[in-house]
PAZA-835775 format. One record per atom (N, C-alpha, C): x, y, z; residue in three letters. Coordinates in steps of 0.1 Angstrom, whole numbers, plus 5000, padded with zeros to 4 digits. Example, Ala and Ser with C-alpha at 12.3 -4.5 7.8 and 13.67 -1.06 7.14 Angstrom:
2
513249435078ALA 512349555078ALA 513249675078ALA 512849785071SER 513749895071SER 512950005079SER 
This chain:
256
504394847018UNK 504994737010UNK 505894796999UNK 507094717001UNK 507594786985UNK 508194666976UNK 507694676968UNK 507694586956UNK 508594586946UNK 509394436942UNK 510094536927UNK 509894416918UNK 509594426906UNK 509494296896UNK 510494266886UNK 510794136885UNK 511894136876UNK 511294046865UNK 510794116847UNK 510293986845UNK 511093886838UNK 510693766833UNK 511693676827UNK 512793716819UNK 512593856810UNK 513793896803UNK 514893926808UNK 514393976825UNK 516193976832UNK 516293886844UNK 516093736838UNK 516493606847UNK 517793576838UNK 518293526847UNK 519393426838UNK 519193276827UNK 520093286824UNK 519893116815UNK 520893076816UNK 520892916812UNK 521692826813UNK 521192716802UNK 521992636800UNK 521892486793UNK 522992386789UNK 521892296797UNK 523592136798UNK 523092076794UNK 523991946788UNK 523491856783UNK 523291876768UNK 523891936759UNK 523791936749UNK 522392046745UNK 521792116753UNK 520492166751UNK 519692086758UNK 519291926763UNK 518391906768UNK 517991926783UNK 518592026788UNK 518492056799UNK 518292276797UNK 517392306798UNK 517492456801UNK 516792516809UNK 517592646814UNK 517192716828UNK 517092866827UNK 515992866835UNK 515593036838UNK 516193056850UNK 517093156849UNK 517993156866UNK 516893336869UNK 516093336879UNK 515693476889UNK 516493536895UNK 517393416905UNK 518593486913UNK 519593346908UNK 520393416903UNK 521893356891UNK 523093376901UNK 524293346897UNK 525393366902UNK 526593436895UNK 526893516898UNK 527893626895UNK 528293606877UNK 527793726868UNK 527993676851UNK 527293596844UNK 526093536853UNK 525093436846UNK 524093576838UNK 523993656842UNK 522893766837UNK 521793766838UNK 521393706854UNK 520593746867UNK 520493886872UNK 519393966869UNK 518994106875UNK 519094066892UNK 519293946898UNK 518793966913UNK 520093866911UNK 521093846922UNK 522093756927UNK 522393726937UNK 521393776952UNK 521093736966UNK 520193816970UNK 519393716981UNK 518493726988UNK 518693697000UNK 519793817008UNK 519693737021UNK 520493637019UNK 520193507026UNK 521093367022UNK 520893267011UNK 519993317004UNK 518993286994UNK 519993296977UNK 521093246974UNK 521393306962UNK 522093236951UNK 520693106947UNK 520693056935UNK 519193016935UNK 518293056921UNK 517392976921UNK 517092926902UNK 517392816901UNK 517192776886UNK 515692736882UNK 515592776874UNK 513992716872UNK 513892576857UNK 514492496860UNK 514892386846UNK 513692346840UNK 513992286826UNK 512892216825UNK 513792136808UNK 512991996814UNK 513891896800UNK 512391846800UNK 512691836782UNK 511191796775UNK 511291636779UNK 512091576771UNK 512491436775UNK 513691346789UNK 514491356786UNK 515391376797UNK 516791426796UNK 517291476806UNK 518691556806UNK 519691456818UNK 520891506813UNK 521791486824UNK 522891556826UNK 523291606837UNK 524391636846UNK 525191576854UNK 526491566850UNK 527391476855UNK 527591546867UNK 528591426873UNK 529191416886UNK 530091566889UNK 529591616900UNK 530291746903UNK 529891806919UNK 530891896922UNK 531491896933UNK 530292036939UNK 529791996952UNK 529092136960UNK 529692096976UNK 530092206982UNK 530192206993UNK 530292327005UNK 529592317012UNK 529092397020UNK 527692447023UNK 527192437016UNK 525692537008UNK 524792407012UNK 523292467012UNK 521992387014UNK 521392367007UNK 521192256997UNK 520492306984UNK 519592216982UNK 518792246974UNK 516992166973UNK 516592126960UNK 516092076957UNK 515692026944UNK 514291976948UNK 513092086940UNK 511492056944UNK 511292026926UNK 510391926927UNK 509791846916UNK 508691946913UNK 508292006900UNK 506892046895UNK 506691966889UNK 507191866877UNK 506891796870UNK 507791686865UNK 507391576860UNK 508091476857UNK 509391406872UNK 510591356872UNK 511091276878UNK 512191326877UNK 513591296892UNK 514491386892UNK 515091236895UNK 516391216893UNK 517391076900UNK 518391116903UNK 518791156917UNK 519891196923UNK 521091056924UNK 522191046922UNK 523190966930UNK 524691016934UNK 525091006944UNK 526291086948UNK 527191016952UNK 528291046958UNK 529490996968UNK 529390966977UNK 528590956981UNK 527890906996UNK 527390766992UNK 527090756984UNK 526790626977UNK 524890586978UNK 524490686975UNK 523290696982UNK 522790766961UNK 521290686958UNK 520690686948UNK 519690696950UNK 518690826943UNK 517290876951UNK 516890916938UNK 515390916938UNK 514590946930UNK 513290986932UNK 512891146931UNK 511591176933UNK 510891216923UNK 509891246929UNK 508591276914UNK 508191416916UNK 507191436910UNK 506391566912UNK 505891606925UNK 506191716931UNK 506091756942UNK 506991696956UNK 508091646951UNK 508691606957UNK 509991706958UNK 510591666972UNK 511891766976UNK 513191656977UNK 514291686971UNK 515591646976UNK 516091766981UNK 516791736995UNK 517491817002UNK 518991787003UNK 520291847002UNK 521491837000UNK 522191907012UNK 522691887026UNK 523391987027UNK 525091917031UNK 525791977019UNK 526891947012UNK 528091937024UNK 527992017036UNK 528792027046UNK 530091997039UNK 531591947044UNK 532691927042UNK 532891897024UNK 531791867021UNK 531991807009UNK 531591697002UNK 530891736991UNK 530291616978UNK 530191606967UNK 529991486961UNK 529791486943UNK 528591396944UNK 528091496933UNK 526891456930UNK 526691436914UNK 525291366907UNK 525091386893UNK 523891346893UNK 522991426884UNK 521891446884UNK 520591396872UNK 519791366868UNK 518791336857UNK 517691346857UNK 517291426850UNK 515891476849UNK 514991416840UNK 513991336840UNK 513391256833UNK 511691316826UNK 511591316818UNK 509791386810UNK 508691296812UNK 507791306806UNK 508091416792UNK 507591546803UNK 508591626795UNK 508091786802UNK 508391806816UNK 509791776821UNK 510391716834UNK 510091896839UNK 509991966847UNK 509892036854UNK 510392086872UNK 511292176873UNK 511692176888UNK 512692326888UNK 512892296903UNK 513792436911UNK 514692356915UNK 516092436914UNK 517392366923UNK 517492526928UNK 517392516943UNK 517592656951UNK 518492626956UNK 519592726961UNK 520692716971UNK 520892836985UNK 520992746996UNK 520792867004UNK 522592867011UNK 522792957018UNK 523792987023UNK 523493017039UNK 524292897048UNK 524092837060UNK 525392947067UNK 525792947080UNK 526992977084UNK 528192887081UNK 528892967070UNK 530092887062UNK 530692747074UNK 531292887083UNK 531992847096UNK 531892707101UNK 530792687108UNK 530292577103UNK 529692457101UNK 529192507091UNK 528692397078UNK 529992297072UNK 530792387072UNK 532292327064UNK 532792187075UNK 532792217087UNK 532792117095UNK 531791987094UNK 530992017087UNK 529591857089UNK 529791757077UNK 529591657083UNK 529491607074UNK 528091577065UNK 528291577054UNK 527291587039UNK 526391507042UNK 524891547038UNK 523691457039UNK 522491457028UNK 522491347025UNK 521091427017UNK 519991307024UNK 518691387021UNK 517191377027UNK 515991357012UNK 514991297011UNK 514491277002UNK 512991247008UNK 512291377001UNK 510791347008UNK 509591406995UNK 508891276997UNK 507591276987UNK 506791386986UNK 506091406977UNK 504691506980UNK 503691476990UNK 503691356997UNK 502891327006UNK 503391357021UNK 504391347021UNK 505091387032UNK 504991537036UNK 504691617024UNK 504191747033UNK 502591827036UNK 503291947048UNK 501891947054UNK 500892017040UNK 499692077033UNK 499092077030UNK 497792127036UNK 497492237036UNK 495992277036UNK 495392337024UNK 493892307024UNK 493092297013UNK 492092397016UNK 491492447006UNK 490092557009UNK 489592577000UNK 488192586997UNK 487692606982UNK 487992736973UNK 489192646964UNK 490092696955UNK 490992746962UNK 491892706971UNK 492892736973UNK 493692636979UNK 494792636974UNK 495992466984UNK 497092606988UNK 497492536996UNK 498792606999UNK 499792497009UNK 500792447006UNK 501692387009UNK 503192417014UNK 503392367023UNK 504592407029UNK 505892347029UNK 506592417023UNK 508092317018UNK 509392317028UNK 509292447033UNK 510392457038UNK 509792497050UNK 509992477066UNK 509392637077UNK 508992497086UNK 508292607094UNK 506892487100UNK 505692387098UNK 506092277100UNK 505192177100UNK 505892127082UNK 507092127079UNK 507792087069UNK 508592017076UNK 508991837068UNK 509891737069UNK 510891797070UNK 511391907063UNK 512891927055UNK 513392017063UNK 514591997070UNK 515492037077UNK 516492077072UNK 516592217073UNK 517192347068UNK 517492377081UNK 519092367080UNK 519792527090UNK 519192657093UNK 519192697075UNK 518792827073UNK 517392867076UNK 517192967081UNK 515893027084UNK 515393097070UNK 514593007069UNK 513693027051UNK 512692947052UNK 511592997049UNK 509892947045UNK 510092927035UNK 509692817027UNK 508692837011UNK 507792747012UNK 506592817002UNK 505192757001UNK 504792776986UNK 504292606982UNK 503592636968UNK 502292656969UNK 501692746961UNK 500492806969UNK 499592796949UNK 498492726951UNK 497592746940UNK 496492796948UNK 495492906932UNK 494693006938UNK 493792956925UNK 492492946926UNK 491892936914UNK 491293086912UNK 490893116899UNK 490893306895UNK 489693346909UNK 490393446914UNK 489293596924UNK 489893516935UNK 490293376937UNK 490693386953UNK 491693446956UNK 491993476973UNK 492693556975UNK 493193456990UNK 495193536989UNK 495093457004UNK 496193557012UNK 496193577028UNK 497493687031UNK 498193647034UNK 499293717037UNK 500993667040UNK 501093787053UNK 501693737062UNK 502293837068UNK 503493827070UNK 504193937061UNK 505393977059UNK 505794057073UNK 506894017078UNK 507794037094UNK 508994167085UNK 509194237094UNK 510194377092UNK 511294327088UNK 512394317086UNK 513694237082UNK 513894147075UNK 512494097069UNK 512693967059UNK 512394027044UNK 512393937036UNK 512093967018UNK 510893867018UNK 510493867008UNK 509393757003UNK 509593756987UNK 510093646987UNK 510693596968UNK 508993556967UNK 508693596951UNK 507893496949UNK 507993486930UNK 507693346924UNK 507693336912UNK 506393276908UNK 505893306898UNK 504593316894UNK 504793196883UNK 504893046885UNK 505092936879UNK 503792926871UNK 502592976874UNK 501692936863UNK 500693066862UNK 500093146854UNK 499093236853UNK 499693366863UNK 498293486866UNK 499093596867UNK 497993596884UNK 498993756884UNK 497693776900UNK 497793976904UNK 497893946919UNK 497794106926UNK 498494046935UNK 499594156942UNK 499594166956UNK 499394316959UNK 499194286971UNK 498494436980UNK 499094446990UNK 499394576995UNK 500094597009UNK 498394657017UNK 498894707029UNK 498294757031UNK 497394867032UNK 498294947025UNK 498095097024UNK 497195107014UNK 495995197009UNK 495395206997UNK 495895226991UNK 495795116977UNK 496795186962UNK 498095146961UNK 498595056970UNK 499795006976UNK 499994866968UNK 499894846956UNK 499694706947UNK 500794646937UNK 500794576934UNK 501794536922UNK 501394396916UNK 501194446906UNK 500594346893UNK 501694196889UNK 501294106889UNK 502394026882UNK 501993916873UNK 502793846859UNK 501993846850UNK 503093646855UNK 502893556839UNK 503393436842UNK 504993486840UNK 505693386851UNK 506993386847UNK 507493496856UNK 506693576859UNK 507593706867UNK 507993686881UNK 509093766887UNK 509793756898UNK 509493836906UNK 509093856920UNK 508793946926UNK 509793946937UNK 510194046945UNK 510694076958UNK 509594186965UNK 509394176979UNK 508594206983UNK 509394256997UNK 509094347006UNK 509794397016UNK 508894487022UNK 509694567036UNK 508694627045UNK 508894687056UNK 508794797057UNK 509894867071UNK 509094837081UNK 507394777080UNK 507094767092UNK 506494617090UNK 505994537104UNK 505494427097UNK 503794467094UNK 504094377083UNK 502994407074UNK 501794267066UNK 499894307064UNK 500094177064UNK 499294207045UNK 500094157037UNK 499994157025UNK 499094047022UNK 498094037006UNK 497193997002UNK 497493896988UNK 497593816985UNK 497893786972UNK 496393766968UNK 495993766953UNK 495193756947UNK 495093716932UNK 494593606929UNK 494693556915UNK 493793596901UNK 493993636894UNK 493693726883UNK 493193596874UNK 493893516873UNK 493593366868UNK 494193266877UNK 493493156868UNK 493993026875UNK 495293056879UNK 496193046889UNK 497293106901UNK 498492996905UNK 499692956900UNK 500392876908UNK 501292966913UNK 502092966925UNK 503293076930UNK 504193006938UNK 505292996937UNK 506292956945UNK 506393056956UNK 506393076969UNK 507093186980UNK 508093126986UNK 509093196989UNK 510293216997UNK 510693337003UNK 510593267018UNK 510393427026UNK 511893357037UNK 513093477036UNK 513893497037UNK 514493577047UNK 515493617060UNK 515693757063UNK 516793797053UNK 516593907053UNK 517594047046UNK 518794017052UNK 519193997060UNK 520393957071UNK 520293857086UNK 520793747080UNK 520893607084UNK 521093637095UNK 522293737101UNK 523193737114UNK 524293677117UNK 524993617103UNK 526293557102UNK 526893657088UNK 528193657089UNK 528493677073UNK 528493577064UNK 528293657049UNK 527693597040UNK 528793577032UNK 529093487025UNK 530393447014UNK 530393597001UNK 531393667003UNK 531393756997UNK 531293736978UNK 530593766972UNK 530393776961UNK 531393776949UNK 532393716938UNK 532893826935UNK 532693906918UNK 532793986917UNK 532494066908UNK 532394026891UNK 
């Protein structure tokens, strides 16, 4: 296993709205001052949070797949499509922007909480489709339970949400000492953010571990496939995003 941690001090930030809106960027976009700025196809993830409520005006994405998962409080999407959505907690809006859209956004409290991730589809095309967005509840996904452990599935198999891109994510609570495995595949990453309390992961090898505390970023990799252990030190929430290293299309070049 090889591990690398990035903790909160080198995520990015952001703030709209006059301050009522601020963000911890993990993986930021070029100058935001993001230690990580792709993942594979993987290369925006904001972590927001408005005490009361924020707003983001009307503005332009196109091409890109992007998601908006509820941890807390209420999100109200409305766009050019003429289409007006609003989810709650544990809820996903999915966006994929194809040829082109405007959108504006509001995040509602107290203590609104969420991720706006962005993935990167084959430019080629994506640019040809036309724009869609999808809107699905916390009930709508699959969900397994075990004493002290949930683990839910947002993105992948046996998930509503229809992604191009080949990307898993799972919100995964661990209550303290439980433990759960992942089996990490040769050519992929495994994002994970540690949204509430601290834990372990383990590779295989004896002594093969890495500690991670609240707030911290992990990347996770593997020259062989491998089946790794997560383990909660305390009460445990974690975001996963498991990714390949290389999609098999090219990737919108960065720039400097």
């Amino acid at each position: 296993m090889k591990g690398t941690l990035y903790p909160p001090e080198m995520h990015g930030r952001g703030i709209y709205d006059g301050g009522k809106i601020t963000e911890s960027k993990p993986i930021g976009l070029s100058g935001e001052g993001s230690a990580v700025t792709r993942v594979g196809p993987l290369f925006y993830w904001s972590w927001f949070h408005s005490p009361l409520e924020g707003y983001i005006g009307l503005h332009p994405h196109q091409g890109f797949e992007i998601i908006t998962y509820m941890i807390q409080g209420r999100a109200v999407h409305s766009d050019t499509l003429g289409i007006t959505s609003e989810v709650e907690a544990g809820g996903l809006q999915l966006m994929r922007t194809g040829s082109g859209v405007r959108h504006e956004e509001r995040f509602i409290g107290p203590d609104a909480e969420g991720f706006q991730i962005w993935f990167e589809p084959l430019l080629r095309d994506s640019l040809k489709q036309n724009p869609s967005y999808r809107r699905y509840q916390h009930k709508d996904f699959h969900i397994e339970r075990e004493d002290g452990i949930v683990r839910k599935t947002v993105i992948g198999d046996r998930s509503p949400a229809d992604l191009s891109v080949d990307a898993r994510m799972y919100d995964v609570h661990l209550q303290e000492g439980k433990s759960i495995t992942y089996m990490l595949l040769q050519g992929r990453v495994l994002t994970a953010l540690a949204v509430r309390g601290s834990g372990i992961w383990n590779g295989q090898t004896e002594g093969d571990q890495l500690q991670f505390h609240h707030k911290d970023f992990v990347l996770l990799s593997s020259n062989a496939n491998e089946l790794l252990s997560l383990t909660a030190s305390e009460g445990l929430r974690m975001i996963l995003i498991d990714v390949p290293d290389n999609p098999g299309y090219p990737l919108y070049p960065k720039k400097p």
